[in-house]
N, C-alpha and C positions, 0 to 999 in steps of 0.2 A: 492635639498631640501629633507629633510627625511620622510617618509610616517607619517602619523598620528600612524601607529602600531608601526611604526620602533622608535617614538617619547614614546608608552609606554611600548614600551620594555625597552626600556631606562630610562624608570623615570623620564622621564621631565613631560610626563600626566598620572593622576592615571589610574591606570587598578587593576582588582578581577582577580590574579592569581591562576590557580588550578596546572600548569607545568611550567617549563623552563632548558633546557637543551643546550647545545653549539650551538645545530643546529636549536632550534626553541623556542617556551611560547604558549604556552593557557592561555586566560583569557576569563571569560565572556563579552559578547557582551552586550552592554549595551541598544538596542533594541532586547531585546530578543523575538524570536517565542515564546519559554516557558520555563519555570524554567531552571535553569542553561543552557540555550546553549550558547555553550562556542565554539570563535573563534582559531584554531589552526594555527598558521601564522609563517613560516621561517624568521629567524633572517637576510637572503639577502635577499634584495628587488627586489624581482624581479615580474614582471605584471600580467605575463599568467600562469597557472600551466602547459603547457605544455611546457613553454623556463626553468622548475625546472630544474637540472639533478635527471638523474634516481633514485640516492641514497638520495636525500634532499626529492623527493616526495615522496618514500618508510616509511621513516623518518616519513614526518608528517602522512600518514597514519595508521602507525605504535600507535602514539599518541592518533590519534581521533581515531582510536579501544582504548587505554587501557581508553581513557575520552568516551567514548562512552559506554563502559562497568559498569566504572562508575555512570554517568546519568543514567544508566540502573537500578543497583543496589540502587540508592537512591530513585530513582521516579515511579519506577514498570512500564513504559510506554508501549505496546504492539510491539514498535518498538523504536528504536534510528534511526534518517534522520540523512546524509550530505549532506550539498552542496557545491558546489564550483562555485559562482556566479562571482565575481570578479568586476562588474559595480560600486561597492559603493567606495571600495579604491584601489589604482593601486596598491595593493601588494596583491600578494596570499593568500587567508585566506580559512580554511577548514571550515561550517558551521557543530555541532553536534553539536543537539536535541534532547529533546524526543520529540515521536510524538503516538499520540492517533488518530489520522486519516489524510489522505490526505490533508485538512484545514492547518494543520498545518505547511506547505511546502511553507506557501504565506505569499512574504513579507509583502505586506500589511497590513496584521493582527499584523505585529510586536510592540509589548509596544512599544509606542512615550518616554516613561520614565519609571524607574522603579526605588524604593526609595533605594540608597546606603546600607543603613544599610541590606536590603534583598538581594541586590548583594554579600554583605560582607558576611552573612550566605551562601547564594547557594554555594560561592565559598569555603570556609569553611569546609561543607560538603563532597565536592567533593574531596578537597584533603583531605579527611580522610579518605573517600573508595578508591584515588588512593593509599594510606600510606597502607592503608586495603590492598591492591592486592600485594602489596610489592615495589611501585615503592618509596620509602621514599627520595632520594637525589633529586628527579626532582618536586616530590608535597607539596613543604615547603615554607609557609612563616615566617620569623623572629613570633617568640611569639605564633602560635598556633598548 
């Protein structure tokens, strides 16, 4: 049965894309720590980041640097967090944030909800500073 990510990678459930390339997508998290953080997740499903091979996890970190950079550039934060927690869904997802202090590193704190129409902007944004950086074939969606 196909992970819930592997499900909006796909398009069978909405997701706020800002990347998507052969080997992986970013989209916003839809409990987000803070403004745009955006989950980076391999297109195999595979559990642990450590059963990745070497060049798939190069790959997404590769991503969550240029979406990292991003979030950087749009949000002024004093730092950009990842994480790689993995408990929530058995597929590898990279966590990149902005982070204004330590606090911000707890799931707990994370929005129970956040109104679509503000995912729709965060992610917006983000592929504009990604299109900004030069990455334009990977931070596009249809119409904007």
């Amino acid at each position: 049965m196909p992970t819930v990510f592997t499900r909006i990678i796909d398009g069978e459930f909405p997701g706020h894309f800002v990347w998507r390339d052969e080997t992986c997508a970013a989209f916003l998290s839809i409990n987000p720590l803070t403004p745009g953080h955006t989950l980076v997740v391999p297109r195999a499903e595979v559990d642990h980041w450590l059963d990745l091979d070497v060049a798939t996890n190069q790959h997404l970190t590769a991503v969550a640097h240029h979406v990292g950079t991003a979030i950087s550039t749009t949000w002024s934060p004093p730092r950009v967090g990842t994480i790689i927690a993995g408990y929530e869904v058995p597929h590898v997802h990279v966590h990149v944030f902005a982070t204004w202090d330590m606090g911000d590193f707890d799931f707990s704190t994370a929005a129970a909800s956040v109104d679509p129409d503000e995912l729709a902007s965060n992610a917006k944004t983000l592929r504009a500073a990604l299109r900004a950086a030069g990455h334009d074939t990977q931070a596009g969606e249809p119409g904007d």
